[in-house]
C-alpha positions as CSV (number, residue, x, y, z in Angstrom):
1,X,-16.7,-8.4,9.2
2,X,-16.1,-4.8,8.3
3,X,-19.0,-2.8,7.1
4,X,-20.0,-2.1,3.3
5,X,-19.0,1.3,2.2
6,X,-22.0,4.1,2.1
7,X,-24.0,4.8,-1.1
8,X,-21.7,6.9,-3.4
9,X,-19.8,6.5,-6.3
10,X,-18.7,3.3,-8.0
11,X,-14.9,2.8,-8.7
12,X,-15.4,0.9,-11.6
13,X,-18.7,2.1,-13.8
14,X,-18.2,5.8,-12.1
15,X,-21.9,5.8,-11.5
16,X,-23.7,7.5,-8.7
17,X,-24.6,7.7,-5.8
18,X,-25.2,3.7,-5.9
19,X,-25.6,0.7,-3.1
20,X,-21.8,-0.4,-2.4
21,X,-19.4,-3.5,-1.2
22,X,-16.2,-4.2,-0.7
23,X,-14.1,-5.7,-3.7
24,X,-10.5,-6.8,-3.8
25,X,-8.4,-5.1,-6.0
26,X,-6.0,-8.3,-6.0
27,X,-8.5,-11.1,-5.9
28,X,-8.9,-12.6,-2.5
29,X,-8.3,-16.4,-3.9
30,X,-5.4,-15.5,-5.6
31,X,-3.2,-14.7,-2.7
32,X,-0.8,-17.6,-2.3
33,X,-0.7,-20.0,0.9
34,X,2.5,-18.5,1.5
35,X,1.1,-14.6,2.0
36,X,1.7,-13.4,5.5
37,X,-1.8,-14.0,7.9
38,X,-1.4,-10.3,8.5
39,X,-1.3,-8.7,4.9
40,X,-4.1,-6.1,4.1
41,X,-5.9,-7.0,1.7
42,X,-6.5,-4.1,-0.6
43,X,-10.1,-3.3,-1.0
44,X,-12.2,-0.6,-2.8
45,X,-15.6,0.4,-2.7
46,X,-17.6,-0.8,-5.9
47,X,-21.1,-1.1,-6.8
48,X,-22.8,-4.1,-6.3
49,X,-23.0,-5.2,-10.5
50,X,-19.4,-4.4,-11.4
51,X,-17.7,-6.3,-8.1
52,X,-20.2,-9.3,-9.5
53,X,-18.7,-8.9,-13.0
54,X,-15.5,-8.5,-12.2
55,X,-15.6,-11.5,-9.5
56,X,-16.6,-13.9,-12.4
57,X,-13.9,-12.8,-14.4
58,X,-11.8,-13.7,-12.0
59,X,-13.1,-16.8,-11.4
60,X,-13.4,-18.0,-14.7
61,X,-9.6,-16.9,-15.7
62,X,-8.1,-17.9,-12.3
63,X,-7.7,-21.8,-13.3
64,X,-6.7,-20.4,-17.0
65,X,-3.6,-18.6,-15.8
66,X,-2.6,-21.0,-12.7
67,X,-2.5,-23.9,-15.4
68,X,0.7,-21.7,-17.1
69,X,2.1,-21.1,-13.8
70,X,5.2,-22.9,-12.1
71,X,4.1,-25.2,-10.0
72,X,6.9,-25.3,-7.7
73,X,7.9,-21.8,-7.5
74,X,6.6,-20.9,-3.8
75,X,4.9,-18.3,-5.3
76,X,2.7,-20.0,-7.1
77,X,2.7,-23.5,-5.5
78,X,-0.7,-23.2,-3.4
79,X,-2.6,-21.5,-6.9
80,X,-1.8,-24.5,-8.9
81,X,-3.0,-26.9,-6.4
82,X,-6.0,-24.8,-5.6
83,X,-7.0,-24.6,-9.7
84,X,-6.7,-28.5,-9.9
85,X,-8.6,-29.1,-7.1
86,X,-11.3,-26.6,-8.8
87,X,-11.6,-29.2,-11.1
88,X,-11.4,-32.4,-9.3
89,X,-15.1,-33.4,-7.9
90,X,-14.0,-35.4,-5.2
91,X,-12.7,-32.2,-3.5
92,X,-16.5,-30.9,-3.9
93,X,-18.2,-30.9,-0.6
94,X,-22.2,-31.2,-1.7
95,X,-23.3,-33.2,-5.0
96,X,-24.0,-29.7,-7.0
97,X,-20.3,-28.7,-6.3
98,X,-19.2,-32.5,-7.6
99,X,-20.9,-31.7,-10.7
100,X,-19.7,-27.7,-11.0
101,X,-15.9,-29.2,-10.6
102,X,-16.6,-32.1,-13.4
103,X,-17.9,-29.7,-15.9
104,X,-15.0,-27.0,-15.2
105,X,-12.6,-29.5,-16.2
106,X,-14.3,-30.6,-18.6
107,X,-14.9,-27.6,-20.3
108,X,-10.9,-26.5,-19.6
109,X,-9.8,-30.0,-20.5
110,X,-11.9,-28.8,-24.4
111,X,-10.3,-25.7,-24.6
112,X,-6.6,-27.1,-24.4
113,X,-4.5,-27.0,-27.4
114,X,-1.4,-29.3,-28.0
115,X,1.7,-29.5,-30.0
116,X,1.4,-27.8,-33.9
117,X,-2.3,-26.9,-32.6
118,X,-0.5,-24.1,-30.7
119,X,-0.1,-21.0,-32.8
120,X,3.3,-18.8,-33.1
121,X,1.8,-15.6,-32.1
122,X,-1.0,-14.6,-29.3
123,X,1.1,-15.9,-26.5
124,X,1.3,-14.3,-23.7
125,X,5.1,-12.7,-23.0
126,X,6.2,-15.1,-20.0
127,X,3.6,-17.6,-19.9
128,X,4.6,-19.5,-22.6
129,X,7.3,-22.6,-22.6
130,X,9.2,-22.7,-19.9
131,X,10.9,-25.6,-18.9
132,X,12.3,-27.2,-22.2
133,X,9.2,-29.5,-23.4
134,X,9.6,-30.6,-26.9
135,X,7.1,-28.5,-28.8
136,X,5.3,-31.7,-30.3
137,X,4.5,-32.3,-25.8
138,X,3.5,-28.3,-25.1
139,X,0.2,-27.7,-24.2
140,X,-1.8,-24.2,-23.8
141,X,-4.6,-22.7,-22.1
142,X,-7.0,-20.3,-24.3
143,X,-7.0,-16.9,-21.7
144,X,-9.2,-14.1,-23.7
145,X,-7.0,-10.9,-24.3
146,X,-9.8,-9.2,-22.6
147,X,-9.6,-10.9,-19.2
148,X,-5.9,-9.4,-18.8
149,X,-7.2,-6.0,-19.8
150,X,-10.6,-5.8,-17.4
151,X,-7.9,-7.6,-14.5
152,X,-5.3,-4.7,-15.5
153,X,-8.0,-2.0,-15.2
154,X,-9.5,-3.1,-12.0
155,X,-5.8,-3.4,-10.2
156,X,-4.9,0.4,-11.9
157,X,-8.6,2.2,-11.0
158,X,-8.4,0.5,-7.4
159,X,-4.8,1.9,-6.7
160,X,-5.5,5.2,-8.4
161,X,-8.4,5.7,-5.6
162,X,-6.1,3.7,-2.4
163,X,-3.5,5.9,-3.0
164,X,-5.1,9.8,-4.2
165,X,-8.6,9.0,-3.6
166,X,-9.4,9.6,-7.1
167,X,-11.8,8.3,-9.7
168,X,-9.8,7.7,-13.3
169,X,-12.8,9.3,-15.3
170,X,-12.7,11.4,-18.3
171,X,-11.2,12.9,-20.5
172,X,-8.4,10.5,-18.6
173,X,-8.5,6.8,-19.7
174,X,-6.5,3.7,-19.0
175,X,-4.6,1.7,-22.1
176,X,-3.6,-1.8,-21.2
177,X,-0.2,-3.5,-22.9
178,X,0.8,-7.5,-23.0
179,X,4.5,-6.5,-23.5
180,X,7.8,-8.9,-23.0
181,X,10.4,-7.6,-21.1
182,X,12.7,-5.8,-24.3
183,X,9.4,-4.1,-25.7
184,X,8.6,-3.1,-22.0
185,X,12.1,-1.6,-21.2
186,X,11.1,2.2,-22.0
187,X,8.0,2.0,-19.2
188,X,10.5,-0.1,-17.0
189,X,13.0,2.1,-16.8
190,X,10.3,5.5,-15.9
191,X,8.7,3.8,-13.5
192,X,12.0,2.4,-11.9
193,X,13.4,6.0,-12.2
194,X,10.3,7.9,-11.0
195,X,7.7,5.3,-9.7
196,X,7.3,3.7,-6.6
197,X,6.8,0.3,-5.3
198,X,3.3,-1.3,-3.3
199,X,3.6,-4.8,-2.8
200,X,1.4,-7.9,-1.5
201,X,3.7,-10.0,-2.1
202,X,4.2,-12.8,-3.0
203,X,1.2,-12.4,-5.2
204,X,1.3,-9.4,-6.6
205,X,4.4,-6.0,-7.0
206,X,3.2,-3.5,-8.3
207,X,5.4,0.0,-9.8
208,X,3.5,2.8,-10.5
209,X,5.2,6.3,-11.3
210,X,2.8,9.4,-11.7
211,X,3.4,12.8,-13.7
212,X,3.0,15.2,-11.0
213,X,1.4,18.3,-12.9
214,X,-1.8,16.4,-12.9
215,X,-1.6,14.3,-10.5
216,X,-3.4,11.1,-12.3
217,X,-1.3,10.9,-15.5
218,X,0.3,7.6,-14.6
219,X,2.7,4.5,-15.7
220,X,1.9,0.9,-14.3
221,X,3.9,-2.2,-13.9
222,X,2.0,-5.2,-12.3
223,X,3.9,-8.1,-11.5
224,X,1.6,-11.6,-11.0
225,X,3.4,-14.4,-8.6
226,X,7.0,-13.0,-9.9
227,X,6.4,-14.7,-13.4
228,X,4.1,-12.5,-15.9
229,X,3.5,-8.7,-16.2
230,X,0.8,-6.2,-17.5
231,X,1.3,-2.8,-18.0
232,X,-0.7,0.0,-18.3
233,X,-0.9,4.2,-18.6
234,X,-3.6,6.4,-17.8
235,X,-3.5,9.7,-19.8
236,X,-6.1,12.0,-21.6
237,X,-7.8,11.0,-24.5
């Protein structure tokens, strides 16, 4: 096991100097079954509150968005199957575990919404109907706006740091977008033009093109099991 990171600054909160750990930029449990044994796992070094934040977004939006995934894309196969078994208790291996899986399926079984319940707007671009159900049949998953933004942030603060060993701090900000693919084309094409590409696939591609006279300005495509995008810039505010 690889040792925490000295005292020093935190990615995330830019506080310092403070006790560190290791966090995943991609979260660990989200790589599919199919990534290769030998992948590096990106990690950054993060005070010990924000990776503990962070890691119960994750948690609690992971079965969210694997519920609106394909479950028979190869991407995306093992997530599926790992969310439902989050909320089966006879997978649970102690009696507290049981109970945690009953009540998370419970609670996610609550939050569903069916057929005219569904509204027209506030769906996220590629993640709503995708295989032809009759609308009265669709079903959808309540995933806070905010989750996708603190998720986005995490994945463009992490990289930002990987790849220039640079804290995103002010007067430079990160904006986060939930854009389909025509209202998208303008970053597309930049980072396509100018970007580059740094993949762990098949979870996660990310394209991420930076303005060279500052070195941090930036553009940010992140691709999620090749079936739903966030982007993001960093500029000054």
């Amino acid at each position: 096991m690889a040792r925490p990171p000295k005292p020093g600054k935190c990615v995330h909160c830019l506080r310092s100097p403070v006790n560190r750990n290791w966090d995943h930029v991609f979260p660990d449990s989200w790589y599919p079954d199919t990534t290769a044994p030998n992948l590096h796992k990106w990690q950054i070094p993060s005070c010990v509150k924000c990776n503990s934040e962070l890691g119960a977004i994750e948690r609690e939006v992971f079965v969210r968005i694997a519920l609106c995934l394909d479950p028979n894309a190869p991407e995306s196969r093992s997530i599926v199957q790992k969310a439902l078994r989050a909320m089966k208790p006879e997978y649970g291996k102690t009696a507290s575990d049981k109970r945690a899986r009953a009540a998370l399926g419970q609670k996610i079984s609550s939050e569903i919404l069916q057929g005219d319940q569904i509204p027209n707007h506030g769906i996220y671009p590629n993640l709503g109907a995708r295989r032809g159900s009759l609308p009265t049949s669709q079903m959808a998953v309540v995933i806070p706006a905010e989750f996708f933004r603190r998720i986005t942030e995490k994945i463009v603060r992490g990289i930002t740091y990987l790849e220039d060993q640079r804290f995103i701090e002010p007067p430079h900000k990160i904006q986060f977008f939930a854009l389909d693919d025509e209202s998208a084309r303008p970053l597309t094409e930049l980072t396509e033009r100018f970007g580059t590409v740094l993949a762990r696939e098949p979870g996660i591609v990310l394209k991420r093109a930076v303005v060279p006279e500052d070195g941090i300005s930036s553009l940010y495509e992140i691709e999620f099991w090749k079936q739903f995008k966030t982007h993001a810039t960093v500029s000054e505010e």
